[in-house]
C-alpha positions as CSV (number, residue, x, y, z in Angstrom):
1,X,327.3,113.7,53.7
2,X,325.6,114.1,50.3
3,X,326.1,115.3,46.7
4,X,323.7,117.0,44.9
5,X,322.2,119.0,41.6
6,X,319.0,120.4,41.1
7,X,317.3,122.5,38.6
8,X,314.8,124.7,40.5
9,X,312.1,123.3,38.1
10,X,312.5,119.9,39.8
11,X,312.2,120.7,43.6
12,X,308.4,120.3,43.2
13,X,309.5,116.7,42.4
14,X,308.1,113.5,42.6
15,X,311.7,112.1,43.8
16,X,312.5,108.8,43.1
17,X,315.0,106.5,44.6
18,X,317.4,105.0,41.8
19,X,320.7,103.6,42.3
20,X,321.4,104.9,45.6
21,X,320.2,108.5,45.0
22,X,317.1,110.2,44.6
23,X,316.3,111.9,41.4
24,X,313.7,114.1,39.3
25,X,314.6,114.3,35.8
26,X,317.8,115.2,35.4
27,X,318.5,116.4,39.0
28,X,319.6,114.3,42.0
29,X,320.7,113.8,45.4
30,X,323.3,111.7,46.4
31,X,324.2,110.5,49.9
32,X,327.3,109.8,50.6
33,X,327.4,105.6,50.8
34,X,328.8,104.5,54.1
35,X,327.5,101.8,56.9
36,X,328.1,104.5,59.8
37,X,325.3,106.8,57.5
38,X,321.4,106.6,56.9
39,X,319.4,107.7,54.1
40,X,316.1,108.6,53.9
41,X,313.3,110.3,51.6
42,X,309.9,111.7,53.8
43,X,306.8,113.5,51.9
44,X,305.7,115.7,53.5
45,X,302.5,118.5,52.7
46,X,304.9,120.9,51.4
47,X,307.2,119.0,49.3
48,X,309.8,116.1,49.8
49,X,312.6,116.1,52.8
50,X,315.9,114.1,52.0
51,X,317.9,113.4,55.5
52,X,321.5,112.0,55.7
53,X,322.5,111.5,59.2
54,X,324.9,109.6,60.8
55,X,323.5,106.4,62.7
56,X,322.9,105.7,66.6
57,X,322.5,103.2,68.5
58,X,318.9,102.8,69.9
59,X,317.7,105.4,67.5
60,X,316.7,102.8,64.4
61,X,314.6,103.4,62.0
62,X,311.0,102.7,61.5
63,X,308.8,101.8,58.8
64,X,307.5,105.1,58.3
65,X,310.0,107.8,57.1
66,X,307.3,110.9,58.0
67,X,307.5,109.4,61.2
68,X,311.3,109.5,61.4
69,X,310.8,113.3,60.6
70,X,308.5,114.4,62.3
71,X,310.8,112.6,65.7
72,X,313.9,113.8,64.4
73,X,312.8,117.6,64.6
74,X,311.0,117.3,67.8
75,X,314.1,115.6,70.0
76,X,317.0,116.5,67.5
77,X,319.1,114.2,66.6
78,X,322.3,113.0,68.7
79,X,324.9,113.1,66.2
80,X,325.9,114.7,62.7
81,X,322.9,115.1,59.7
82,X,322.3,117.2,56.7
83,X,318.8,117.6,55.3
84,X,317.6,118.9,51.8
85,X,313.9,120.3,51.8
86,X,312.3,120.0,48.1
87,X,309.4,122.5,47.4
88,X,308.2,124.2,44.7
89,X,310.4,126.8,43.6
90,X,312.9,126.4,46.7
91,X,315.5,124.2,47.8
92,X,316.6,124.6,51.5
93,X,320.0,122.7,52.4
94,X,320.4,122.4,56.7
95,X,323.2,121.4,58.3
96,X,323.7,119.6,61.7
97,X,325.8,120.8,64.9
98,X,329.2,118.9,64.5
99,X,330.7,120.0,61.2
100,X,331.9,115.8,60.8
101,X,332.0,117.0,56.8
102,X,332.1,120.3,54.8
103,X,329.1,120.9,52.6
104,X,329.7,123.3,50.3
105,X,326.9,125.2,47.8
106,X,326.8,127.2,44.5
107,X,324.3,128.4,42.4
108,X,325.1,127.6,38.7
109,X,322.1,128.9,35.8
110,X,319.1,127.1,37.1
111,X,320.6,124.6,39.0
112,X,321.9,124.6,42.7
113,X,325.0,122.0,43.0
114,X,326.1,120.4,46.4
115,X,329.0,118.4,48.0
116,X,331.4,117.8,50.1
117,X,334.0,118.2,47.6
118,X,334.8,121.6,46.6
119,X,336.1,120.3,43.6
120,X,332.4,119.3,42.4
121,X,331.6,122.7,42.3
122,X,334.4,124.5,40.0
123,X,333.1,123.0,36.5
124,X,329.8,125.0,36.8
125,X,331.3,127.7,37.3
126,X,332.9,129.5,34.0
127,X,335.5,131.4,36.1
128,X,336.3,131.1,39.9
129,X,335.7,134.3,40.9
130,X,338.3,134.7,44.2
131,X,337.0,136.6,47.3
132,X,340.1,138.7,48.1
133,X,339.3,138.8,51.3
134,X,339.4,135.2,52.1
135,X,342.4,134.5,49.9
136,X,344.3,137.3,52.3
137,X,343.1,135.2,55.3
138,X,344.3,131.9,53.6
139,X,347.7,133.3,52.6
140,X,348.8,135.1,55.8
141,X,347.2,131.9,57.8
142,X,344.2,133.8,59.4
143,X,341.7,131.0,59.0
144,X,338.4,131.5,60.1
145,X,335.4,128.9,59.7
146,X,332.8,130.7,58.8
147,X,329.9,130.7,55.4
148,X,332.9,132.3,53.2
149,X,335.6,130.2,51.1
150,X,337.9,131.8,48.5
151,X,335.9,131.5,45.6
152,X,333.2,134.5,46.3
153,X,330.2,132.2,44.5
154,X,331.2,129.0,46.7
155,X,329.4,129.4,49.8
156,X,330.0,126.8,52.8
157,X,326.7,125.6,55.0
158,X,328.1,126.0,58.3
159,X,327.0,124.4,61.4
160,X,323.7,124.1,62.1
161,X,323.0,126.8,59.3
162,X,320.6,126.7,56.0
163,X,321.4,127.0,52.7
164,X,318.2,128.8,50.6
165,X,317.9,128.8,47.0
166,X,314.9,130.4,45.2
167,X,316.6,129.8,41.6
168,X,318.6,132.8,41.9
169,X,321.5,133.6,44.4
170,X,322.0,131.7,47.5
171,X,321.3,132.8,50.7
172,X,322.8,131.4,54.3
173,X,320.2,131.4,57.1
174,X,322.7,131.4,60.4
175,X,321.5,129.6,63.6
176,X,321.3,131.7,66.9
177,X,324.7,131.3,69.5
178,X,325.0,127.9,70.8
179,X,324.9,127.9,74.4
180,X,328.3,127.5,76.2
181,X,329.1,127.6,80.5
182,X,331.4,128.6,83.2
183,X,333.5,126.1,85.4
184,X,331.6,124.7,88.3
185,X,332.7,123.0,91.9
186,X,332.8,119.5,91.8
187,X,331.5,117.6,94.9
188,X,334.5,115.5,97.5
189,X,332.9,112.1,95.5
190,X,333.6,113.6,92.1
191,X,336.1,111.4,89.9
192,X,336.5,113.4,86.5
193,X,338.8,111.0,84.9
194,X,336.0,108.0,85.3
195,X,332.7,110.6,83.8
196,X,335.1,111.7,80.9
197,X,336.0,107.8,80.1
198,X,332.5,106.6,80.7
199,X,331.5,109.9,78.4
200,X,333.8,109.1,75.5
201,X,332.3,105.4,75.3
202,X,329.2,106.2,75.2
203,X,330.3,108.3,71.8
204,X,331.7,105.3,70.7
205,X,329.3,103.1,71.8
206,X,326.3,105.2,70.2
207,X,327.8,105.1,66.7
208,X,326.7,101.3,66.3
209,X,330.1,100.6,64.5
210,X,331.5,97.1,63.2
211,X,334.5,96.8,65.2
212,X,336.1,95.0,62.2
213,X,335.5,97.9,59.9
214,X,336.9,100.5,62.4
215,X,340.3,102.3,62.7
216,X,341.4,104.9,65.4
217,X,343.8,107.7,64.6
218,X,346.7,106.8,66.7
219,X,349.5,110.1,66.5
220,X,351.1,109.6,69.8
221,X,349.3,112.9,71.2
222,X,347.0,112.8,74.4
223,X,343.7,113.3,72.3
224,X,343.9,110.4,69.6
225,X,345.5,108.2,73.1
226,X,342.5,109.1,74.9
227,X,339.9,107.9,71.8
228,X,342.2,105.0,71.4
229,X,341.5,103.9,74.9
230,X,337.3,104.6,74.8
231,X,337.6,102.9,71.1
232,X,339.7,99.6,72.4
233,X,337.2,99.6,75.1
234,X,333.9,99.5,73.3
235,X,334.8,98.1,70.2
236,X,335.9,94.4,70.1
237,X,338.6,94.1,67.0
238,X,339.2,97.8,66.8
239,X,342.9,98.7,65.2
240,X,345.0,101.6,64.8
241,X,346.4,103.5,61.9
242,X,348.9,106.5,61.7
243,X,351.8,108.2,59.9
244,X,355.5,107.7,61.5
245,X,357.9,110.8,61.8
246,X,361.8,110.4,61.2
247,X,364.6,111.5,62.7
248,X,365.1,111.3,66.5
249,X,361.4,112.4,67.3
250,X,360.0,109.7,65.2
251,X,362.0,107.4,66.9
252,X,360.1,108.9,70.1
253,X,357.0,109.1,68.7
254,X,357.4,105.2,67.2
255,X,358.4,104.1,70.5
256,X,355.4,105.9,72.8
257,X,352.9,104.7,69.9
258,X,353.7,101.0,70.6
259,X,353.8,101.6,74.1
260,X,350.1,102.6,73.6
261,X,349.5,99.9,71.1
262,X,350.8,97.1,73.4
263,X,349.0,98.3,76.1
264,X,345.5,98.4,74.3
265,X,346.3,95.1,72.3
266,X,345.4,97.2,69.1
267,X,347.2,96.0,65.2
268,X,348.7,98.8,63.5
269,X,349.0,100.1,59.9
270,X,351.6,102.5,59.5
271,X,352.7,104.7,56.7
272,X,356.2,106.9,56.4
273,X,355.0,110.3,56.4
274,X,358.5,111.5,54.5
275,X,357.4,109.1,51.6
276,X,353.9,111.6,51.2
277,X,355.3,115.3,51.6
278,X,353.0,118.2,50.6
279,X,352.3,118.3,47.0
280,X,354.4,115.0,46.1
281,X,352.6,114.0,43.1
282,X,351.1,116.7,41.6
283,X,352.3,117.8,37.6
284,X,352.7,121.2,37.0
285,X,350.2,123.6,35.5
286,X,347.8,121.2,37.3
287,X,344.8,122.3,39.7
288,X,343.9,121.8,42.7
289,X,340.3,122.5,43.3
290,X,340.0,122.8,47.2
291,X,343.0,124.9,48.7
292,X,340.7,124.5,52.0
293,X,342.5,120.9,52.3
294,X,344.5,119.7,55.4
295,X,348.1,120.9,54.4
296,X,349.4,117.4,54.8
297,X,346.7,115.6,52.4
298,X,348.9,113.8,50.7
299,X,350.4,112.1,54.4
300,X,346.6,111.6,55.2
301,X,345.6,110.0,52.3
302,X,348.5,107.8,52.1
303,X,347.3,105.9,55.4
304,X,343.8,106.4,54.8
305,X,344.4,104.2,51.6
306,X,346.1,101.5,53.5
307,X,343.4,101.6,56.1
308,X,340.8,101.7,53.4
309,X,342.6,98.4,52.1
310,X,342.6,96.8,55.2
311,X,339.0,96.7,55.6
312,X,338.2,100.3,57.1
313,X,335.0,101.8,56.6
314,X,334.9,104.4,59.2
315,X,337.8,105.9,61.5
316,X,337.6,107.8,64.9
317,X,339.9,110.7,65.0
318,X,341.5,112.9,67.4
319,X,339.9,116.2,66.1
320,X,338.5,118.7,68.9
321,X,341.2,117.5,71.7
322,X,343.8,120.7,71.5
323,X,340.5,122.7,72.3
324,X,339.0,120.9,75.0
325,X,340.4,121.6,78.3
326,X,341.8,125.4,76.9
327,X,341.6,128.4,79.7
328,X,339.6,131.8,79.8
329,X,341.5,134.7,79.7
330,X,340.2,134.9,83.2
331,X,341.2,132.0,84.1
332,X,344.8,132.8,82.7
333,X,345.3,135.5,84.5
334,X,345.3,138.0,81.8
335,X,344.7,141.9,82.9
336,X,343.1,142.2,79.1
337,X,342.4,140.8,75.6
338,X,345.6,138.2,74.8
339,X,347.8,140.2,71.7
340,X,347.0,138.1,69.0
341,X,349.8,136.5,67.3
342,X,350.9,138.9,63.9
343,X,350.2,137.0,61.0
344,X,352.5,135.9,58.1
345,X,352.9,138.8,56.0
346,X,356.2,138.6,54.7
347,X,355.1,137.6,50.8
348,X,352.2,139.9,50.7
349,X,351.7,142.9,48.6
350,X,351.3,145.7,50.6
351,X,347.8,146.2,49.6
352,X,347.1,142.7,51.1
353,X,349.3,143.3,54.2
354,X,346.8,146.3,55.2
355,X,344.1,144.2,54.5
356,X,345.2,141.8,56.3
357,X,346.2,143.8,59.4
358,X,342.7,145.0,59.4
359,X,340.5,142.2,58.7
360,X,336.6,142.4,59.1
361,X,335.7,140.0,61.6
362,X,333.3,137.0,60.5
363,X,329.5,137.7,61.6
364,X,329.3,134.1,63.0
365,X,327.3,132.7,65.7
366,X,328.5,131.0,68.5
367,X,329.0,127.8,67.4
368,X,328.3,124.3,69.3
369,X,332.1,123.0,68.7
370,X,335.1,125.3,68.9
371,X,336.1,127.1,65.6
372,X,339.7,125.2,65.6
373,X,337.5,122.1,65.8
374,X,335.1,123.0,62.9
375,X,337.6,124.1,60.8
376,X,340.0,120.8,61.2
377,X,337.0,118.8,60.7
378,X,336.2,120.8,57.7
379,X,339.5,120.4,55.6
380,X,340.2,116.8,56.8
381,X,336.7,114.9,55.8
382,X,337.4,115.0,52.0
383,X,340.9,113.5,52.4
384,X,338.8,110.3,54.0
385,X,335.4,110.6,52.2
386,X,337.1,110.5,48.7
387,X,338.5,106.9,50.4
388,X,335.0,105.9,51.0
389,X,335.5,106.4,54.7
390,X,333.2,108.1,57.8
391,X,335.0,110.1,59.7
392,X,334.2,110.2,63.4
393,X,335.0,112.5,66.0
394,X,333.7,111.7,69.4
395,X,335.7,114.7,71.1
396,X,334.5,117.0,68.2
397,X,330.8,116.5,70.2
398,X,328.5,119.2,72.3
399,X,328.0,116.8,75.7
400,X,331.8,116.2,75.6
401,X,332.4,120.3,75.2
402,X,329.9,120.7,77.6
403,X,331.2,118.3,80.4
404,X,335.3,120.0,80.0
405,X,333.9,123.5,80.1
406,X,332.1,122.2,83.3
407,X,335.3,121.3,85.1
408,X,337.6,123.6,87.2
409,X,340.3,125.4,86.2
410,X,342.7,122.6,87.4
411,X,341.4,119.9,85.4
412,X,342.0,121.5,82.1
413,X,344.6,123.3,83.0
414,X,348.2,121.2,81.6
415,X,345.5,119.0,79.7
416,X,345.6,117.2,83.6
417,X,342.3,115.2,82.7
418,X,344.2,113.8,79.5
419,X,347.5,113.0,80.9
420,X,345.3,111.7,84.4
421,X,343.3,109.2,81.7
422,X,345.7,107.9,80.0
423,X,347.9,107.1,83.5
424,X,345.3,106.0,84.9
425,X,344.6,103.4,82.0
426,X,348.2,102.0,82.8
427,X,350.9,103.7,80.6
428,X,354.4,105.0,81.8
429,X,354.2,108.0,83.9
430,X,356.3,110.2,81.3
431,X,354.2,109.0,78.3
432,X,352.2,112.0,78.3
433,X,355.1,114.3,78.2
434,X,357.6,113.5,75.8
435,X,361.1,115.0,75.7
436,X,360.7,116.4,71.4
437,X,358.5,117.8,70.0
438,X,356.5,115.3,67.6
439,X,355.3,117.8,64.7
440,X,354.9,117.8,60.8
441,X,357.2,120.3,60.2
442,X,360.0,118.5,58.8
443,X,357.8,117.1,56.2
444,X,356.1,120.4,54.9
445,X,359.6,122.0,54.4
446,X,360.7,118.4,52.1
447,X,357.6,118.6,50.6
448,X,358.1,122.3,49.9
449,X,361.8,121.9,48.8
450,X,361.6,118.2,46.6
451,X,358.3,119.3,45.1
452,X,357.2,123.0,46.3
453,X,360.1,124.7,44.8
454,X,359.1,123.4,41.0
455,X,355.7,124.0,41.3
456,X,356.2,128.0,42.5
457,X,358.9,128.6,39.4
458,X,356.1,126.9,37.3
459,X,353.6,129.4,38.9
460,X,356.0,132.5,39.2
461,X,356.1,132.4,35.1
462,X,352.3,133.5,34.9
463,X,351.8,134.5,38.9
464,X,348.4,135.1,39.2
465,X,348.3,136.2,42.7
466,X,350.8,138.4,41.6
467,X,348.5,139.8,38.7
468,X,345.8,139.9,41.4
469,X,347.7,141.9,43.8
470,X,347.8,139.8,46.5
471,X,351.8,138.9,46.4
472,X,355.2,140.4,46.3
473,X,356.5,138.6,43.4
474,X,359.8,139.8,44.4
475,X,359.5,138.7,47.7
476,X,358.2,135.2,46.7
477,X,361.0,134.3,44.7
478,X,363.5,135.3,47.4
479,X,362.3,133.3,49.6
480,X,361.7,130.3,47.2
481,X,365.9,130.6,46.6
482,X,366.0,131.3,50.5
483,X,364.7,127.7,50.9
484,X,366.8,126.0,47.9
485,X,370.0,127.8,49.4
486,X,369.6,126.8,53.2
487,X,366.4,124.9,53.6
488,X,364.9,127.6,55.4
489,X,361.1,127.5,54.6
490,X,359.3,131.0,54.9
491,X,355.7,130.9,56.5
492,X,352.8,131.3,53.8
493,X,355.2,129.8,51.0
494,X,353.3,126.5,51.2
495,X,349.7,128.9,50.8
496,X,351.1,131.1,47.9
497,X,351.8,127.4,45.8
498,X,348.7,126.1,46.9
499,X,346.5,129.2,46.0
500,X,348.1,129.3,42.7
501,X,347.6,125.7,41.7
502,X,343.9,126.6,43.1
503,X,344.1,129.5,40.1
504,X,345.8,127.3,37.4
505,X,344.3,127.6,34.4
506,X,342.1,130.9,35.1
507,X,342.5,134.0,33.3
């Protein structure tokens, strides 16, 4: 939600607002400019207190920003924030309980920088120093959202967590667990699929957004659906956006989407997602500063842009929907802990594949939102915010979490609540369960053989994971001529080009 850079001689302020930021001297803080976000400055006896927050409905501001504050921390705030605390000789950067955007902190000489973009960060620092651990995580696919990325001086302000800076390192204050529950018996009146659709508009509704300005995610899946139905609902003007597979489950997925589409009356921009494969675009020996990005940024961005030029300024997403309505082991009937899936270590060095086979666990909180959630959030946002657009993500919010971990077993169970919605709301009865499988997967291995393939022999000449230990050269380039000879894309090839390009131009 916010840029920033400030010198630690400059927290004692004053602050002064100039050209849509605040600034003292040569430091400043910059919120990120967006009609779904507020901005404001409060003094307070200790210093100044900066607050970016997104905006509700009913919740408007007054005249007095101290008074703002002072409401804000005694009945929270309903929706995302991130607040900077100015006092002499410490900075304090807070975080809200949603995760809608990364924020991401390092300290650089006597100044602490901030942003949303990771790529803001790597010019103040002289060499990106790369936490091994986190880069074996990122290669053999073992994300894990938590106050670590893979540069070891990069640190990210996780949900509802601080950021403290004294002029010297940075430290993370975490939050204690958020509270989560058990299933509970609903009474013979109880109608599930009516609280959850009267629950999600009232997410939409709350956001006080222009229904002009708005898009909805629209993939064909039951959790952008379900959105699209609370956002056609409450927002008069609303339309749709998405990226169209080929082959004979795009034609699938093109036909269930404007089945959706007619149904809610929604217009539709569309882009081809085979036209915007991973890494189309991108020169060799170039960087890419955040390898934390949604692997399909270059898809996402496409269609962002042609929202973005057809008026957008915000867009509600499906993010948080795959997590919603999951079981308990109990609840699955498991007899003990569910074997973990064994992670991509095929292109690993076998230093990295022990480490990866014995990874230390994150010392994370419990966190509001469901990790998948927080993490999807986290390396989508940039893609829109670098559009100019507020992401929104009324499934990716505690009261919704709170109602599905609420229900019984056998309305989350199958995703029935989903499916029961969106029948409900009048489409076919075998929408909800389509005969193929509507996935990305074709495009990642075209991106990876058009474009992948040059970018990894460029890579392989001067492999720094390789010089790092963290890859079987070897093994890499056999499975680079693996996919040129049959098309055959080996898991964790995509991560190894992606980490390189992340390491271009470091010695």
């Amino acid at each position: 939600m916010l840029k920033a850079e400030i010198a630690i001689a400059a927290a004692a302020g004053p602050w002064a607002a100039q050209h849509g930021r605040w600034a003292c001297g040569s430091s400043w803080i910059e919120p990120f400019a967006n009609p779904a976000l507020e901005a404001f400055a409060a003094e307070t006896d200790g210093g100044t207190t900066i607050v970016v927050r997104e905006r509700v409905d009913g919740r408007p501001r007054t005249a007095s920003p101290s008074d703002d504050l002072t409401r804000m921390q005694a009945e929270g705030w309903p929706a995302d924030f991130h607040i900077v605390r100015l006092a002499a000789g410490m900075v304090t950067v807070s975080a809200g309980d949603r995760g809608a955007a990364p924020l991401y902190v390092t300290a650089a000489a006597d100044r602490l920088v901030v942003s949303w973009w990771l790529g803001d960060l790597a010019p103040h620092q002289p060499t990106l120093r790369i936490d091994q651990v986190e880069a074996v995580r990122y290669l053999s696919r073992l994300h894990r959202y938590s106050t670590a990325t893979v540069w070891r001086d990069v640190h990210r302000v996780t949900e509802r967590a601080s950021a403290v800076w004294y002029g010297g390192q940075v430290r993370i204050d975490l939050p204690p667990p958020a509270p989560h529950y058990l299933a509970r018996t609903l009474t013979p009146a109880a109608d599930p699929v009516a609280a959850y659709g009267t629950l999600l508009r009232g997410q939409v509704r709350a956001r006080a957004l222009d229904g002009a300005a708005a898009f909805v995610e629209v993939s064909g899946g039951l959790d952008s659906a379900n959105v699209a139905v609370a956002a056609q609902e409450e927002l008069p003007g609303v339309r749709a956006y998405g990226l169209l597979l080929a082959g004979p489950a795009g034609a699938q997925q093109y036909r269930r989407r404007q089945q959706l589409l007619d149904l809610l009356g929604l217009d539709d921009v569309t882009v081809d997602a085979q036209q915007y494969p991973p890494l189309c675009g991108i020169p060799p020996r170039s960087r890419n500063p955040d390898p934390m990005l949604e692997p399909y940024q270059e898809c996402l961005d496409a269609v962002v842009a042609a929202a973005a030029a057809a008026g957008a300024s915000a867009v509600l997403t499906g993010i948080g929907g795959d997590e919603l309505l999951g079981l308990r082991p109990a609840e699955r009937g498991d007899r003990g802990p569910t074997p973990a899936t064994g992670p991509d270590l095929e292109l690993l060095s076998a230093r990295a594949r022990h480490l990866a086979l014995d990874l230390p666990e994150p010392q994370m909180p419990a966190a509001a939102l469901y990790e998948p959630t927080l993490l999807a959030a986290a390396s989508r946002a940039p893609v829109f915010l670098r559009r100019g657009i507020w992401p929104i993500n009324i499934l990716a919010a505690p009261d919704v979490v709170r109602f599905c971990e609420w229900l019984p077993r056998g309305w989350r169970a199958d995703r029935r609540l989903h499916r029961q919605r969106l029948l409900a709301r009048g489409l076919p009865q075998d929408w909800p369960r389509p005969h193929l499988r509507e996935n990305f997967a074709g495009v990642m291995t075209r991106g990876m053989t058009i474009h992948g393939l040059r970018l990894l022999d460029d890579a392989l000449r001067e492999p720094r994971l390789g010089d790092l230990g963290l890859i079987d050269v070897a093994a890499v380039r056999a499975a680079a001529d693996r996919l040129a000879a049959t098309g055959a894309l080996t898991a964790g090839l995509y991560e190894v080009v992606n980490l390189e390009l992340a390491l271009c131009g470091e010695s």
